[in-house]
N, C-alpha and C positions, 0 to 999 in steps of 0.2 A: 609451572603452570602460570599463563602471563596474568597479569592482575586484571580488575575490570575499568571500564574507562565511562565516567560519567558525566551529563552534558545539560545546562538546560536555558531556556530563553525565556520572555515575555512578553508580551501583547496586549494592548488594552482595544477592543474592540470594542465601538459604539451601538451596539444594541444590548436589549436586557438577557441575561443568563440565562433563561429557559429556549430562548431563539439561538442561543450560541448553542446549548447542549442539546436541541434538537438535531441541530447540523455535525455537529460532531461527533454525539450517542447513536449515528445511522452510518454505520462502517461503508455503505455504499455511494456514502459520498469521500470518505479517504482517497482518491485518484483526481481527487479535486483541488486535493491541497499539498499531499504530501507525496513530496516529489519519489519517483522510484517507483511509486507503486502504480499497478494500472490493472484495469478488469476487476475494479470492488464492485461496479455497479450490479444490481439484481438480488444483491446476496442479504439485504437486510429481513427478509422473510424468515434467514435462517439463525438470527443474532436475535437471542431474547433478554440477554445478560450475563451476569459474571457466571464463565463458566464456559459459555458458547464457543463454539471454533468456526473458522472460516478459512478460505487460499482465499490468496490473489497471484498476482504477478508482480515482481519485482525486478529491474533494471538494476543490474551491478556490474561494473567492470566490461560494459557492452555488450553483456550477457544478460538475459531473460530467464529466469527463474518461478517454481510455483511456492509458494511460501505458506505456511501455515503457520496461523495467529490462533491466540486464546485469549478472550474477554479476561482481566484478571480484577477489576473494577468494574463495575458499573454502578453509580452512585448519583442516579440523579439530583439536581443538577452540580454535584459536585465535583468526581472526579470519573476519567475513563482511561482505563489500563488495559494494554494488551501486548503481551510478549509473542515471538516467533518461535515454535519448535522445529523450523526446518528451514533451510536456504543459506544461501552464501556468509551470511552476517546475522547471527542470532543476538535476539535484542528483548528488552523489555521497554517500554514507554508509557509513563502516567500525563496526563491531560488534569488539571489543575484549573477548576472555574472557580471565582470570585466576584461576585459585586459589587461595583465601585461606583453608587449613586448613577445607578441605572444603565449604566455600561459593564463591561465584564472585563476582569483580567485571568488571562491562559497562560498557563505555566506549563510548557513540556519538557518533562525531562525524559531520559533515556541512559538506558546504560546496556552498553554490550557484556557485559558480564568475561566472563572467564572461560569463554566456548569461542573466540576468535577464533577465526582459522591461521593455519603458523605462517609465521612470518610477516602477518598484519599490524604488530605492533608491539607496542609496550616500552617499560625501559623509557633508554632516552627518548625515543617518539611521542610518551603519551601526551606531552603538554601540547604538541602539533596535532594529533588525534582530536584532545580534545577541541582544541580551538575552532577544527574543521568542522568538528562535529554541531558545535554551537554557533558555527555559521550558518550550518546546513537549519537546525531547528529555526534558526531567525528567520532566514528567507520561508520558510513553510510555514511560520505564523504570519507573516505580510501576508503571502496567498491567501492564506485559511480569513484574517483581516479583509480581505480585498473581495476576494468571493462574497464572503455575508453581507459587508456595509452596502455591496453594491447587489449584490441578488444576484449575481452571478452562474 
């Protein structure tokens, strides 16, 4: 069974934590920042917290997938967690706010866990997995940065 592969970034975004975890704690803005996914919008009527489930759609490998998520945190304004029970690449992701004199620092981490599909990795790979992976997290905190500072 291949091991799991974990990944995380950071961000300090200039507005106060209650405006960052409004924007983030409304899963219908997720297509806003985090790349892959698309069609979150509408769906916050049905996310009330930890616990909720929601699809969207996810872009993998030039393929379009319906994906299902599970609030696994929801801790305002501290932390928002949600893992995927279905689609190409099953994942968990925690969302990490902090206040840093009036600004906020985001921490996303992620782990694919030990449900990769074969031949995705592991082994000699994972150090290249990871790195990809914690690229991928970096550029989607700029977005998620760029979207807020600027009201996007």
């Amino acid at each position: 069974m291949p091991s799991s592969i974990c990944a995380s970034a950071t961000v300090l975004i200039n507005r106060p934590v209650d405006d960052v975890w409004e924007f983030i704690g409304d899963v219908g803005n997720l297509d806003r920042w985090m790349r892959g996914i698309s069609d979150s919008s509408g769906i916050q009527e049905n996310v009330t917290g930890k616990g909720s489930t929601f699809t969207s759609r996810f872009s993998y490998r030039r393929r379009i997938f319906d994906v299902n998520f599970t609030i696994t945190e929801y801790d305002r304004p501290k932390r928002f967690g949600m893992e995927s029970s279905e689609g190409p690449v099953q994942y968990s992701a925690m969302l990490r706010l902090k206040d840093e004199d009036g600004a906020t620092r985001v921490t996303n981490s992620i782990n694919t866990g030990s449900n990769r599909p074969p031949g995705s990795g592991g082994g000699m790979l994972s150090p290249l997995l990871k790195w990809g992976m914690r690229r991928q997290l970096s550029k989607e905190l700029g977005d998620l940065k760029r979207v807020i500072e600027r009201g996007e």
